[in-house]
C-alpha positions in Angstrom: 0.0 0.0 0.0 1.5 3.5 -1.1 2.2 5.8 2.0 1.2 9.6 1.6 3.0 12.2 3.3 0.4 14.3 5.0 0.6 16.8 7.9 -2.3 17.9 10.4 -4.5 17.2 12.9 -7.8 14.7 12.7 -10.3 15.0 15.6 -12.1 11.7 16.1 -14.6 10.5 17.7 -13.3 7.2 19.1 -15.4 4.2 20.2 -16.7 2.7 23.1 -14.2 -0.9 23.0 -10.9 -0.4 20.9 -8.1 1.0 22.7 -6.7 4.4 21.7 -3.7 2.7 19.6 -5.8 0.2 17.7 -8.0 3.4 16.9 -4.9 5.4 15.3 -3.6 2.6 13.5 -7.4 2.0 11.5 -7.2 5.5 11.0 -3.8 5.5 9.3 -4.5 3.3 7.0 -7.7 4.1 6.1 -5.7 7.6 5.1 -2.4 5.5 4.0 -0.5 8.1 5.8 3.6 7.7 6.9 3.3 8.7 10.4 0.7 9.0 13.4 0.2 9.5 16.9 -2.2 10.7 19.4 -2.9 13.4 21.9 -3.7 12.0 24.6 -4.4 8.0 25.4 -8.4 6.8 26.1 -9.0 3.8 28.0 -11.2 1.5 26.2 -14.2 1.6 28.3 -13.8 5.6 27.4 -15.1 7.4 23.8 -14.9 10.8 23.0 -12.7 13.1 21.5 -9.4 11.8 20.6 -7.0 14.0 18.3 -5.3 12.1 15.9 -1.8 13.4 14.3 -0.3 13.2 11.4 3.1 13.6 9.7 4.4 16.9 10.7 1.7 17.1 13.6 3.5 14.9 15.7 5.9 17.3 16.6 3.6 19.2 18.6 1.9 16.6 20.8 2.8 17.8 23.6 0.9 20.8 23.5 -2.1 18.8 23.1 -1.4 16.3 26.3 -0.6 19.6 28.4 -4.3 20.8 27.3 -6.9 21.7 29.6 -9.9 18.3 29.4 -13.2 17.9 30.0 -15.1 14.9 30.1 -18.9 13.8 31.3 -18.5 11.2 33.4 -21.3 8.0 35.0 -20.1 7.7 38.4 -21.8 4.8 40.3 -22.3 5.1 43.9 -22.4 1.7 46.3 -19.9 -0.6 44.2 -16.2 -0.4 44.8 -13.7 -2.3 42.3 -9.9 -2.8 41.7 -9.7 -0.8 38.7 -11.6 1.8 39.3 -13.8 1.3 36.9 -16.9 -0.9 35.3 -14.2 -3.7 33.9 -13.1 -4.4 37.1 -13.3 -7.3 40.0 -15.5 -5.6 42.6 -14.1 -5.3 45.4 -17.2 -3.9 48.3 -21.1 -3.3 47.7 -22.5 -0.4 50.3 -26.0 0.7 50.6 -26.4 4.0 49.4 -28.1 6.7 51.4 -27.1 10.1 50.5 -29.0 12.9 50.1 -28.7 15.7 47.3 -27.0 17.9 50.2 -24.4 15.4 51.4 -23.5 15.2 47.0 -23.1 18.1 46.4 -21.0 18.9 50.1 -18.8 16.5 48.8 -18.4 17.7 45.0 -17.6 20.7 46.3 -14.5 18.8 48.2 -12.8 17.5 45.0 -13.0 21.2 42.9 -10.2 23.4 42.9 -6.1 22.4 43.4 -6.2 19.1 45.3 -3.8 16.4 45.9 -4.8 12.8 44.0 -3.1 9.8 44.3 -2.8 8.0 40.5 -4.6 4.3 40.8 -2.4 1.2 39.9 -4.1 0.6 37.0 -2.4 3.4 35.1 0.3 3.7 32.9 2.8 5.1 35.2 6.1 3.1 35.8 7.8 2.2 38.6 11.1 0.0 38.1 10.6 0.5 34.4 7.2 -1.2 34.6 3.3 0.3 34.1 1.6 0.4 37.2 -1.1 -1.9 35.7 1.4 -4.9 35.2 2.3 -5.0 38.8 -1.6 -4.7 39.4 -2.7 -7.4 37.2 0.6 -9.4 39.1 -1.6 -8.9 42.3 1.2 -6.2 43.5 0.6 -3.0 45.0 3.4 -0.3 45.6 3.4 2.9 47.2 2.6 6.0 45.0 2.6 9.8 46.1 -0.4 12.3 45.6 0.7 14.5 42.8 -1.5 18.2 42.5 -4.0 18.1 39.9 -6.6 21.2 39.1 -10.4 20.5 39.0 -11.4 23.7 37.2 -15.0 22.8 37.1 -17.3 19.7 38.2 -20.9 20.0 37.7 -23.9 17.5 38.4 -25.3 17.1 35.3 -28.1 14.6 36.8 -28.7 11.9 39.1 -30.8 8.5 39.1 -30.5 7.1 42.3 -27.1 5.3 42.7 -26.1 6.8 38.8 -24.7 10.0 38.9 -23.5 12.0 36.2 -20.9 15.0 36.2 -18.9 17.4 33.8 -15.6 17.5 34.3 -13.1 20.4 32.9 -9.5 19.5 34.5 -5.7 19.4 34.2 -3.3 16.9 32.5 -2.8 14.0 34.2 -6.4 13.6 36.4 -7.3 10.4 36.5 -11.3 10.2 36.1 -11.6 6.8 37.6 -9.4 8.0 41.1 -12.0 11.2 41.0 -14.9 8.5 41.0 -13.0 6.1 44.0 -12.2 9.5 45.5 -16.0 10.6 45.7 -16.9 7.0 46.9 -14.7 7.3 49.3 -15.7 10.8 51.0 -19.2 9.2 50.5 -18.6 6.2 52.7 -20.6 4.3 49.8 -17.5 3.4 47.7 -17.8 4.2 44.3 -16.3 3.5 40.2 -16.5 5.1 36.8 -19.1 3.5 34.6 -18.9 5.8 31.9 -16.8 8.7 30.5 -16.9 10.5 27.3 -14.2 12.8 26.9 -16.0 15.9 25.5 -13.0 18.7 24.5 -9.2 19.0 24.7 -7.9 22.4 24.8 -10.0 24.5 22.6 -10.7 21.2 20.3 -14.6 20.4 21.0 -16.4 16.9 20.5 -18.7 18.5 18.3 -16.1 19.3 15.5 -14.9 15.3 15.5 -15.8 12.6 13.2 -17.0 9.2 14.1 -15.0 6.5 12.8 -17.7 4.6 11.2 -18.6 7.8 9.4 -14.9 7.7 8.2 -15.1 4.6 6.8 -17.8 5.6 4.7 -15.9 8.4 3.2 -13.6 8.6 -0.6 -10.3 9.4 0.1 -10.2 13.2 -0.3 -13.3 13.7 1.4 -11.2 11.7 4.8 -8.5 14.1 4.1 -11.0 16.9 4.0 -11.1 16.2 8.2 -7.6 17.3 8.9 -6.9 20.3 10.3 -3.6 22.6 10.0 -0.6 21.1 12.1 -0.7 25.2 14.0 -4.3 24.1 15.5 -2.6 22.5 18.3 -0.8 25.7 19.0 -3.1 28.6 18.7 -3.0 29.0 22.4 0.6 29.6 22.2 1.1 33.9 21.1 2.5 34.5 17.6 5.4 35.6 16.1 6.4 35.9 12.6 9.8 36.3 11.7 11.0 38.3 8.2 13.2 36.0 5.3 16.5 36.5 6.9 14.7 35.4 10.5 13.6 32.4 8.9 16.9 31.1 7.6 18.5 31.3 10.8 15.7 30.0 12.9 15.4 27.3 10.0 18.8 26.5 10.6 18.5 25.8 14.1 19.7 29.2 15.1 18.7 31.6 17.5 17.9 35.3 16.0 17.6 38.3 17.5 13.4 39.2 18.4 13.3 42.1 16.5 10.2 42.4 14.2 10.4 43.2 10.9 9.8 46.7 10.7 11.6 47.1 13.9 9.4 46.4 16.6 10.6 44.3 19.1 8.6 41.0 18.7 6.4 40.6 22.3 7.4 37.7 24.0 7.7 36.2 27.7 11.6 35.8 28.6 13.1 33.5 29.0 11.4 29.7 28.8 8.1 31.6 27.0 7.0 29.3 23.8 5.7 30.8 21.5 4.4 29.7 17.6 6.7 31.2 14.8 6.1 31.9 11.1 7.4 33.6 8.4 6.0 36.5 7.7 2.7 36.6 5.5 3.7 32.4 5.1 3.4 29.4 6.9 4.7 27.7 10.2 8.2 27.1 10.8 7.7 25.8 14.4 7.7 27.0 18.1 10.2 28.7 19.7 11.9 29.7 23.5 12.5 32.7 24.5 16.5 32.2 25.5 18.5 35.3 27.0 18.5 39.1 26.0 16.6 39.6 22.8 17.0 35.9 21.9 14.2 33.5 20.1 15.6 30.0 20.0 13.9 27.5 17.7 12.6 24.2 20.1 10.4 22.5 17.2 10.7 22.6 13.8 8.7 22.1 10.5 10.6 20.4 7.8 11.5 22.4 5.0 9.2 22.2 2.3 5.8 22.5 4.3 
């Protein structure tokens, strides 16, 4: 099968089942494309938004994993289990009898900066290992709360022991430790029985295709779906740089951060990114601020883009 170069960003809307990786790879070859990867990993009991990149894309992924999220989440009250979530060995059964009051005392607990500790079904490693091989070994280590931000979490409804809550938080929450978490403080036990991840920095579900709508597609109209490479930076400030500029910063040189017509291009110092072009053309990368009046390239676009 012939490979095709192509660069940008495809926002999908991935399945209930198939894992993340199986996802990307039906996706790359239904567009025969050289080179993929994701923004951000789904669980398969997740679906959602999951932004898909491609060729010169890649570069930038992690501008999409450091993204503000926001999922809506079924969180079910009285059942405990060892992952955290519906797939799992349950672990305790409670009654349940909590009123709307005591709910929404304890939301409020979990909103905000707060301390979470990851589960041991993740993907973290310890020794070199995920977490979720030592779990499945029947092992359990110590792991330290790390700070997380809950920007928002709103009850979107309740049916009894069911209840279901929009969440807008920062990289690296776990979902299913915010739904043991709220068990917890409950005294009911608690585990994740559904989540749908709804946005990812200012990317929104309702811009995403399903895959089975892909499928259906020709092959320009799939290629129609991608979006520019600088979508996953438009939260960075811009900076365009005048032909001399470019062939320096090209070059993996810094250059001095004076605009072209002499204005002094606005930038944080040093360690501020920023998204850099040449001016009146296309993206050449991002760039650091460095010392003085420096801009130093970080990521590049190949030449030719």
């Amino acid at each position: 099968m012939r490979r095709l170069k192509l660069d940008g960003v495809l926002l999908l809307d991935k399945p209930v089942g198939p894992s993340s990786s199986a996802v990307l790879q039906a996706v790359k070859r239904l567009l025969q494309a050289e080179k993929a990867g994701h923004a951000g990993t789904l669980d398969p009991l997740a679906s959602g938004l999951l932004p898909l990149l491609f060729g010169e894309a890649t570069k930038f992924a992690q501008f999409g994993l450091d993204s503000v999220k926001e999922y809506v989440a079924g969180i079910r009250l009285g059942t405990s289990t060892d992952t955290g979530d519906a797939e799992g060995a349950v672990l305790e059964r409670h009654a349940v009898d909590v009123d709307d009051a005591r709910l929404a005392h304890a939301l409020e607990r979990f909103r905000g900066e707060i301390g979470q500790v990851p589960p041991m079904y993740s993907a973290l490693k310890r020794g070199g290992q995920p977490l979720y091989t030592l779990a499945r070994a029947g092992q359990t280590v110590e792991r330290g709360s790390r700070r997380i931000t809950v920007h928002e979490l709103e009850l979107i409804e309740r049916a009894q022991d069911l209840v279901r809550v929009r969440v807008r938080c920062s990289k690296g929450t776990y979902i299913r430790q915010l739904a043991a978490d709220l068990g917890s403080e409950l005294g009911t036990g608690a585990h994740l029985e559904a989540l749908r991840r709804t946005a990812v920095g200012a990317y929104r579900l309702d811009r995403a295709v399903a895959l089975d709508d892909l499928q259906a597609l020709g092959e320009e109209a799939r290629r129609a779906w991608l979006l520019p490479p600088d979508s996953l930076l438009e939260a960075l400030p811009r900076i365009d740089l005048d032909a001399a500029q470019t062939e320096r910063f090209l070059h993996g040189q810094a250059v001095g951060r004076e605009a072209p017509g002499g204005a002094c291009l606005a930038l944080e110092a040093p360690g501020g990114t920023c998204r850099v072009y040449r001016e009146g053309g296309p993206l050449l990368g991002v760039g650091e601020a460095g010392p003085g009046n420096e801009l130093r390239p970080v990521r590049l676009i190949r030449r030719g883009n």
